[in-house]
Structure formats: C-alpha cells, structure tokens
OpenMM code with the backbone's topology and positions (N, CA, C; nanometers):
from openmm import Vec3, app, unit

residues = "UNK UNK UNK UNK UNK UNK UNK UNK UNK UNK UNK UNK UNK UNK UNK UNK UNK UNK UNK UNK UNK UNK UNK UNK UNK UNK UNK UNK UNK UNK UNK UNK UNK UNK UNK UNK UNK UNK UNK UNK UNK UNK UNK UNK UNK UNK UNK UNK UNK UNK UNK UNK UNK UNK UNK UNK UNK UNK UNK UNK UNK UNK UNK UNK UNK UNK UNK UNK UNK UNK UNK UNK UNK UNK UNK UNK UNK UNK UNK UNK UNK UNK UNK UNK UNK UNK UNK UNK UNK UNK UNK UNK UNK UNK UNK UNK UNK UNK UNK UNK UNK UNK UNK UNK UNK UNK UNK UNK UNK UNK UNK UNK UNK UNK UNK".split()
positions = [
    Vec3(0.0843, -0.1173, 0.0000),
    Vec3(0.0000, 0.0000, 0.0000),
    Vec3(0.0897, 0.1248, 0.0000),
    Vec3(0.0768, 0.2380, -0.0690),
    Vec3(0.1994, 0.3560, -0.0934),
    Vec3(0.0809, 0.4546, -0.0353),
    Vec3(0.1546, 0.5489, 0.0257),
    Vec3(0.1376, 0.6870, 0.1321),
    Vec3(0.0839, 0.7853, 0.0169),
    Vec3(-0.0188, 0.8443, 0.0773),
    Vec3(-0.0854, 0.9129, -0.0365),
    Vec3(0.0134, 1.0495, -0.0516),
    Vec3(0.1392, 1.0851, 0.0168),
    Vec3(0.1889, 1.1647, 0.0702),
    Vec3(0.3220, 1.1849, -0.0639),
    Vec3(0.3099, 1.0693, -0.1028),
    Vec3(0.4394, 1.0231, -0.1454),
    Vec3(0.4406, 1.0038, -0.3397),
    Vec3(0.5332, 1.0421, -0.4066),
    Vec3(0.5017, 1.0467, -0.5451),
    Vec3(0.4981, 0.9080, -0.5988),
    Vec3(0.3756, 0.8925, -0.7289),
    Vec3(0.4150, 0.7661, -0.7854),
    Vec3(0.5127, 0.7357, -0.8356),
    Vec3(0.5436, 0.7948, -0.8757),
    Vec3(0.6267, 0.8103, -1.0092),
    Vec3(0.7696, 0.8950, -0.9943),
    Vec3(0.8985, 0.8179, -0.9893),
    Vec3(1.0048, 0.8644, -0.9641),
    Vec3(1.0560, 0.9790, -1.0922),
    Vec3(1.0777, 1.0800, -1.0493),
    Vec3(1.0670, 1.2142, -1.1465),
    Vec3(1.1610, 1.3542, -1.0974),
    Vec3(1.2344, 1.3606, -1.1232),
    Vec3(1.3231, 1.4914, -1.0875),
    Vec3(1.3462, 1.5933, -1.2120),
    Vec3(1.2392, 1.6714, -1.1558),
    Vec3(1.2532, 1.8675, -1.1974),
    Vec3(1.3688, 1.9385, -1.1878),
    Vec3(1.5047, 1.8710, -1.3107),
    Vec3(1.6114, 1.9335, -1.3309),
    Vec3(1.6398, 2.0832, -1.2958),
    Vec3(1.5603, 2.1675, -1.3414),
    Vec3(1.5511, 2.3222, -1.3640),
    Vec3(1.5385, 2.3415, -1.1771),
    Vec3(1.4197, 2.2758, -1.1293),
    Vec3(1.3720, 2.3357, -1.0229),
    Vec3(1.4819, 2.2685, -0.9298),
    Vec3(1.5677, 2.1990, -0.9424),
    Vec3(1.6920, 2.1280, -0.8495),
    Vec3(1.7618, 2.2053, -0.8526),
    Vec3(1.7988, 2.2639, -0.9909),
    Vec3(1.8871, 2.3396, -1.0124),
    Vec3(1.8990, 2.5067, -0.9572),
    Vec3(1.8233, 2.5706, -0.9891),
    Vec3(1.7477, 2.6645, -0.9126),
    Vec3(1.7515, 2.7274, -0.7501),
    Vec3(1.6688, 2.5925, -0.6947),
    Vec3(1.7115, 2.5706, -0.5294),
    Vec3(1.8547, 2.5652, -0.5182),
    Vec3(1.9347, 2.4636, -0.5652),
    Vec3(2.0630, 2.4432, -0.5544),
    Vec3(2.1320, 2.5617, -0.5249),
    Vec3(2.1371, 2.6762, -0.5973),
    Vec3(2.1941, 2.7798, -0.6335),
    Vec3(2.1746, 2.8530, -0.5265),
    Vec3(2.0259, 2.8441, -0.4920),
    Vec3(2.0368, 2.9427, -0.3500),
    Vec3(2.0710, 2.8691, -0.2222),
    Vec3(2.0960, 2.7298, -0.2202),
    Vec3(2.1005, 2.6972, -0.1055),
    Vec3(2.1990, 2.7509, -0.0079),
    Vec3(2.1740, 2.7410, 0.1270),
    Vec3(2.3162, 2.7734, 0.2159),
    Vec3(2.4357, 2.7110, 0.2250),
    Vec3(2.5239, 2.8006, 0.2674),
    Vec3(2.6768, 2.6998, 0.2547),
    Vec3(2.6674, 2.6186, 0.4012),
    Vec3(2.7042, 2.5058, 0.4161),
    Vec3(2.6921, 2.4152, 0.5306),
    Vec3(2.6949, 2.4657, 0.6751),
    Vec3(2.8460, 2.5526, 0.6466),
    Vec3(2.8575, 2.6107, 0.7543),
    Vec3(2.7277, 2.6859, 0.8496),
    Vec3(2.6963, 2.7462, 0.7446),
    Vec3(2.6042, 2.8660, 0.8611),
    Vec3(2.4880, 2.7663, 0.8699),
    Vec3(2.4453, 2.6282, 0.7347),
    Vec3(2.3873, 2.5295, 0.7827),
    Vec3(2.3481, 2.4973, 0.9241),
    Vec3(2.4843, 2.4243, 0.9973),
    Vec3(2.5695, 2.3925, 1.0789),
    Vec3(2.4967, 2.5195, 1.1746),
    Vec3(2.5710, 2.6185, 1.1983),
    Vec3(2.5441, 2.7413, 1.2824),
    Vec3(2.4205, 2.7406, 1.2770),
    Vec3(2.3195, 2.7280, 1.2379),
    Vec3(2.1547, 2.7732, 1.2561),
    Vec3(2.0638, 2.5917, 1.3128),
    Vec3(2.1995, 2.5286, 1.2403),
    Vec3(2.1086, 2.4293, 1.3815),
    Vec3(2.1478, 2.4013, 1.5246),
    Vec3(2.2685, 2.4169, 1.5559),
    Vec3(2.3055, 2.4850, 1.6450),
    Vec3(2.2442, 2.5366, 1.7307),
    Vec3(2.2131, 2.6673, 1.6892),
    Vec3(2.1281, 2.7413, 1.7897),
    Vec3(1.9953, 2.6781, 1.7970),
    Vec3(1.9361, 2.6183, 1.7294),
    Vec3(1.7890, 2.5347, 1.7172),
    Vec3(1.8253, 2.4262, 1.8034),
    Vec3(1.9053, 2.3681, 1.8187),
    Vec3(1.9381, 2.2845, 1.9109),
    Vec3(1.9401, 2.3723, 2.0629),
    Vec3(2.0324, 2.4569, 2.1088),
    Vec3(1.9903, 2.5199, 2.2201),
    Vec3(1.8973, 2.6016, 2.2062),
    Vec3(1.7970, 2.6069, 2.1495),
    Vec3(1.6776, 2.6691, 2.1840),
    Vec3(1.5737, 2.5924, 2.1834),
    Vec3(1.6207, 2.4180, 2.1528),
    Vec3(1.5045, 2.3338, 2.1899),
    Vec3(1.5058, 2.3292, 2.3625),
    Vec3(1.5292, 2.3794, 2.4830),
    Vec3(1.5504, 2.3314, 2.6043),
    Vec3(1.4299, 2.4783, 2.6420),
    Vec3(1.3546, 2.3776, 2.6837),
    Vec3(1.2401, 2.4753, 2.7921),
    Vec3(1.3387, 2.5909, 2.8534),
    Vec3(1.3972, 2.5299, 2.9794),
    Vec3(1.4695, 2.6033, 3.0651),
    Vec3(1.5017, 2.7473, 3.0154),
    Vec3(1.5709, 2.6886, 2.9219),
    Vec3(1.6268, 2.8078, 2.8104),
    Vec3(1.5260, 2.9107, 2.7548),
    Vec3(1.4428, 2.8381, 2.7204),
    Vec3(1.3019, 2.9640, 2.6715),
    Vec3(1.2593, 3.0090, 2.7547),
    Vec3(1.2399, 2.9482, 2.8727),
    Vec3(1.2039, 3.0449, 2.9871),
    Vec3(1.3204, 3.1877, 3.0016),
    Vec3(1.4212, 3.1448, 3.0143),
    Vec3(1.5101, 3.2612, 3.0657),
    Vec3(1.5185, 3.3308, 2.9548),
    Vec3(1.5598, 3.3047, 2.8139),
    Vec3(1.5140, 3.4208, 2.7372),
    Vec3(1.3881, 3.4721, 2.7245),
    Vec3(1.2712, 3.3938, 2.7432),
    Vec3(1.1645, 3.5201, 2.7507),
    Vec3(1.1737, 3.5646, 2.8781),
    Vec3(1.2500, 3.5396, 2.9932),
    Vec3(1.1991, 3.6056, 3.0885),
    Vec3(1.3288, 3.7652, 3.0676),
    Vec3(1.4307, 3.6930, 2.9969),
    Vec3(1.5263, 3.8509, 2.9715),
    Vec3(1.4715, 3.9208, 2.8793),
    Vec3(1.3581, 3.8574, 2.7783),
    Vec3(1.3380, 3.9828, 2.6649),
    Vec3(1.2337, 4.0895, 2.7588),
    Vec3(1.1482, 4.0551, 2.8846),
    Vec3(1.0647, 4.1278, 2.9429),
    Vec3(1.1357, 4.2334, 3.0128),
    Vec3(1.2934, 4.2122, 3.1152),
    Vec3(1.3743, 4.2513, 3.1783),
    Vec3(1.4864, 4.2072, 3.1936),
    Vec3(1.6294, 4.2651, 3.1647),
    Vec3(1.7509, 4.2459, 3.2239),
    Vec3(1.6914, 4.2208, 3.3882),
    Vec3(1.7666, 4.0874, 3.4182),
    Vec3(1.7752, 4.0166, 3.5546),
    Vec3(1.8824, 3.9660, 3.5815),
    Vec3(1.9516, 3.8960, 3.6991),
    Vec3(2.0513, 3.8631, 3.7673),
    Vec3(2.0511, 3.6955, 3.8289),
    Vec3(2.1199, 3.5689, 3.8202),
    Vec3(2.1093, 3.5259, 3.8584),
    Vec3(2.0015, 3.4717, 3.9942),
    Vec3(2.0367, 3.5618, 4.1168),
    Vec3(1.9581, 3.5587, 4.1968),
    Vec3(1.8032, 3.5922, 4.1437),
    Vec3(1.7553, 3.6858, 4.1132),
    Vec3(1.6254, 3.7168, 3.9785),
    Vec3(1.5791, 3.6096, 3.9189),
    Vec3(1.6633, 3.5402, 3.8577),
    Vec3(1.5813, 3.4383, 3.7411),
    Vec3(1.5758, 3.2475, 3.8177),
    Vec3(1.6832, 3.2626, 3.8971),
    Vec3(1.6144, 3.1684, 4.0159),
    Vec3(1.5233, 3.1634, 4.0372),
    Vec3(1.4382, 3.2873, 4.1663),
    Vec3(1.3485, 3.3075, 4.2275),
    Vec3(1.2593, 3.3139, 4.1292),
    Vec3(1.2393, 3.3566, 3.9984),
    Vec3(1.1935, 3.3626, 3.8790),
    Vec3(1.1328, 3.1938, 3.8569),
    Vec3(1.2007, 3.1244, 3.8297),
    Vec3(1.2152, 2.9774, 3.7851),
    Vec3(1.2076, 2.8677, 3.8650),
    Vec3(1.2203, 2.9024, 4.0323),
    Vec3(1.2549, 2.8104, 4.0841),
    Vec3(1.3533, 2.6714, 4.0683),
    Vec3(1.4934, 2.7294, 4.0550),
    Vec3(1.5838, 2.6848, 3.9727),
    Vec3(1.7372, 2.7173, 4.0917),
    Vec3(1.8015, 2.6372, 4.0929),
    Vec3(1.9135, 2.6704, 4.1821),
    Vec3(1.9867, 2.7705, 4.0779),
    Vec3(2.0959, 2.8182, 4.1764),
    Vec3(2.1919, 2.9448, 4.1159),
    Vec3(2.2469, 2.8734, 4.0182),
    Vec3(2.2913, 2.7276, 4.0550),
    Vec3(2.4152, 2.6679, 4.0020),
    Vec3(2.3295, 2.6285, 3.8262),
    Vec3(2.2108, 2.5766, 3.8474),
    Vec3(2.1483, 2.5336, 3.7495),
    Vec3(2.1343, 2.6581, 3.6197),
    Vec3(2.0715, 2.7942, 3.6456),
    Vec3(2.0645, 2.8653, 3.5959),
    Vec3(2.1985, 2.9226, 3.5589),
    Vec3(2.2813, 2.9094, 3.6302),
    Vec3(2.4419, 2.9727, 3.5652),
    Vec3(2.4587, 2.9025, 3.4922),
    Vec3(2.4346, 2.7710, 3.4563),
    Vec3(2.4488, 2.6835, 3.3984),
    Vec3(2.3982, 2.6828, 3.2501),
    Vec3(2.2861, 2.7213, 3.2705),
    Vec3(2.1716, 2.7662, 3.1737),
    Vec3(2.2164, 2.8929, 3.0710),
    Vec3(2.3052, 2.9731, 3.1527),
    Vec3(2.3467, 3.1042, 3.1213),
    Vec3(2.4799, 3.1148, 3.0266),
    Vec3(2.5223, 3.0108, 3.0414),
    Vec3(2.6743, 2.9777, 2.9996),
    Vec3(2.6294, 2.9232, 2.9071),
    Vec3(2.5337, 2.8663, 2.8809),
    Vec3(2.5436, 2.7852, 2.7143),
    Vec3(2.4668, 2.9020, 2.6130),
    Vec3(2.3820, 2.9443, 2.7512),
    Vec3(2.3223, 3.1063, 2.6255),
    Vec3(2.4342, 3.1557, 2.5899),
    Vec3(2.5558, 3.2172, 2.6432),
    Vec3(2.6117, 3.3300, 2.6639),
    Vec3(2.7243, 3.2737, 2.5495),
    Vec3(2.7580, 3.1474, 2.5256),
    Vec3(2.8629, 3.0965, 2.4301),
    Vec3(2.7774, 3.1219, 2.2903),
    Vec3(2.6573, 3.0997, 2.3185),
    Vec3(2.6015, 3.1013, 2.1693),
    Vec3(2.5696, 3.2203, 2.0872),
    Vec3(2.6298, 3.3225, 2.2105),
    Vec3(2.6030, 3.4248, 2.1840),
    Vec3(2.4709, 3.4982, 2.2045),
    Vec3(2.3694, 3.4474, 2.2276),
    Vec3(2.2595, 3.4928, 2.2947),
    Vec3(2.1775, 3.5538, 2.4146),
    Vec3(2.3190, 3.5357, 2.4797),
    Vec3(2.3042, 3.6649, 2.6147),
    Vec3(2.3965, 3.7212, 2.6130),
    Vec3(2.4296, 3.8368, 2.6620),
    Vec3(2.5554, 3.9245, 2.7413),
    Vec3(2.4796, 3.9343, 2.8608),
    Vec3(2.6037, 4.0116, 2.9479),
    Vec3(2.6164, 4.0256, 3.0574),
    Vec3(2.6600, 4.1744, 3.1115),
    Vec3(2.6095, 4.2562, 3.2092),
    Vec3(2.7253, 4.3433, 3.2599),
    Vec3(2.7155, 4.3281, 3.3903),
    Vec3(2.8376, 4.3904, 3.4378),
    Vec3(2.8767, 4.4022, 3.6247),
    Vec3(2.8219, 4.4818, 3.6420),
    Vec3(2.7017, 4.5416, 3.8005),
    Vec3(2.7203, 4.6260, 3.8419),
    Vec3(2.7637, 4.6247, 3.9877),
    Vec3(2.8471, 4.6812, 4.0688),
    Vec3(2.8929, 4.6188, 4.1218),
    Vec3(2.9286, 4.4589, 4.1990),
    Vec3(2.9069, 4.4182, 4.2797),
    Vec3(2.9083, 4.2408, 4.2733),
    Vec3(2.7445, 4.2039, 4.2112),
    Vec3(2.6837, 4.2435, 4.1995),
    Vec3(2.5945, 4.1852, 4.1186),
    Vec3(2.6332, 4.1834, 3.9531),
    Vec3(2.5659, 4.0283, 3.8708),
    Vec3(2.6523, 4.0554, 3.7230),
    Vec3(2.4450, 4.0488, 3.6377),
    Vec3(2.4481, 4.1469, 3.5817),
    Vec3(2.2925, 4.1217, 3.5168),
    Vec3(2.2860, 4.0550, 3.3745),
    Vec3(2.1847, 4.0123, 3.3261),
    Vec3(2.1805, 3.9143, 3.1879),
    Vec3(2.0731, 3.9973, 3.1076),
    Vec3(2.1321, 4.0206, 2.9804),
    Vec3(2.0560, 4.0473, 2.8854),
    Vec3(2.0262, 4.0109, 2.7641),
    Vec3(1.9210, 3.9996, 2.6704),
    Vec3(1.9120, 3.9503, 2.5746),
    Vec3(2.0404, 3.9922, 2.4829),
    Vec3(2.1330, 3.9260, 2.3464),
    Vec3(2.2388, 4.0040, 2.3001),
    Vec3(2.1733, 4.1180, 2.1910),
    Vec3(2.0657, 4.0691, 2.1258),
    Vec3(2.0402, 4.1817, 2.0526),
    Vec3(1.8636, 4.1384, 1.9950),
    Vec3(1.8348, 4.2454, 1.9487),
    Vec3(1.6551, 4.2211, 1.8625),
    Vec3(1.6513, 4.0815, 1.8076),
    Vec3(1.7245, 4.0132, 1.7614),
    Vec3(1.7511, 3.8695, 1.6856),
    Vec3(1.7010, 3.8207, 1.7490),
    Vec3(1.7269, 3.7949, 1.8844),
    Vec3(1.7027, 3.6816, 1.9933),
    Vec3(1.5022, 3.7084, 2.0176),
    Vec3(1.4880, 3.8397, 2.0394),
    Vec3(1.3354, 3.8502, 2.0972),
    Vec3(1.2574, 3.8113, 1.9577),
    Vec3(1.3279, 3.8504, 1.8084),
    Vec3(1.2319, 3.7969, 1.6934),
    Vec3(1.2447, 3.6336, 1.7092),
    Vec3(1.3415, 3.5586, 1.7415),
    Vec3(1.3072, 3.4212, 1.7233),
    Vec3(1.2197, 3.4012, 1.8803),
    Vec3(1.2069, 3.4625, 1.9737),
    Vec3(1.1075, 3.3843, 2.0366),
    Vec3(0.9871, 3.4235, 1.9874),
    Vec3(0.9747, 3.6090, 1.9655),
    Vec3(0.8210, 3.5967, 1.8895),
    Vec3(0.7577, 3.4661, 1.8366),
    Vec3(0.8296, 3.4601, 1.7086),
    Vec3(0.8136, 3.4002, 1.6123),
    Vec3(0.7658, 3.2429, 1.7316),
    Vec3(0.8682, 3.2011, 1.7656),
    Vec3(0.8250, 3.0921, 1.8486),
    Vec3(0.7049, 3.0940, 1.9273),
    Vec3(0.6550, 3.2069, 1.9944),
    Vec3(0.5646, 3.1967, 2.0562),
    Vec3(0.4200, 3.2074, 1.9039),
    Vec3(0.4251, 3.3002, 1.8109),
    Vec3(0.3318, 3.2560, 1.7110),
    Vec3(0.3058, 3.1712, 1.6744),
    Vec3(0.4003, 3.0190, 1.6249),
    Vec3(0.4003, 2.9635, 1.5575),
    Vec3(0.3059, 2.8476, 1.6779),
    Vec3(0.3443, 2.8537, 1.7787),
    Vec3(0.3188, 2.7479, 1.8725),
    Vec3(0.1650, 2.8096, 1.9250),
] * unit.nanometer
topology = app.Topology()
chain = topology.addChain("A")
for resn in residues:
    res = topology.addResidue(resn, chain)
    for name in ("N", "CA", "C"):
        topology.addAtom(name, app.Element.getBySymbol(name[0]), res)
C-alpha cells in the first residue's frame, strides 16, 4: 500500500533542483543555525530568554523567577552566553543578563506565534 503523501512516479525537476541548488546555504552557517535550534530546543532556556526579553535580571532574579538553583541557571546562562545569545554586565558584585540583541526577541516571537 503507498502513502498518499508520497510520489508515484520517480521524477526529478532538473531546472527546479537546479534553481534551489543555487540558492542553497553553505553548510557552515547550515551547521550554525542548527546549532542554535538545538539550544533553543531546552524549555529552561526559553524560559530565561523570555523572561530577559521582558527585563535584564541577575542570577539571583531568574532563580526566584524559575525556581531553579543558582548553580542550574548559571548553567543555563553559559550555554546562552557561548552562543552568543546573552551578554552580561557588572554592576557592582551583582553581574545582570541580557538579551544580546533584537535577533534573539524575533526568534522567540516568532516561536511563541508559531506554537
């Protein structure tokens, strides 16, 4: 029995292969955009970026926020912060977290639309 989903008939649209081909991406940034789709599949993680696109917060903040130990959320923070998706500044011994730029709040939009 064949998937109504699925073509009968084995057939490749030279032009239209060709076409796509041309625009496709180079692996690399491939690579780089799943990447970040990969750390942005983790709840945890969507929580703390939507909770930084509402407000720059602080460790202690997004704990009490999350109910989440310090250690867990630093934790959380360090894989944002490599991917480039948070910064940070000192103000005095406190260190605060912020989204890195508009990029980050359009892909959760978008995430929160789509879902």
């Amino acid at each position: 029995m064949r998937e109504k989903d699925v073509c009968e008939i084995e057939y490749v649209n030279k032009k239209a292969v060709q076409e796509v081909k041309s625009r496709m991406l180079d692996n690399k940034v491939i690579l780089k955009i799943s990447n970040c789709f990969k750390i942005l599949g983790d709840s945890t993680r969507i929580s703390i970026l939507y909770a930084l696109s509402q407000k720059e917060l602080c460790v202690c903040d997004l704990s009490a926020l999350l109910g989440m130990t310090h250690s867990a959320i630093s934790h959380q923070l360090s894989v944002l912060r490599s991917s480039n998706l948070v910064k940070f500044r000192k103000q005095g011994k406190i260190v605060y977290y912020s989204l890195s730029d508009e990029h980050v709040i359009k892909l959760i939009d978008m995430g929160i639309k789509h879902a």
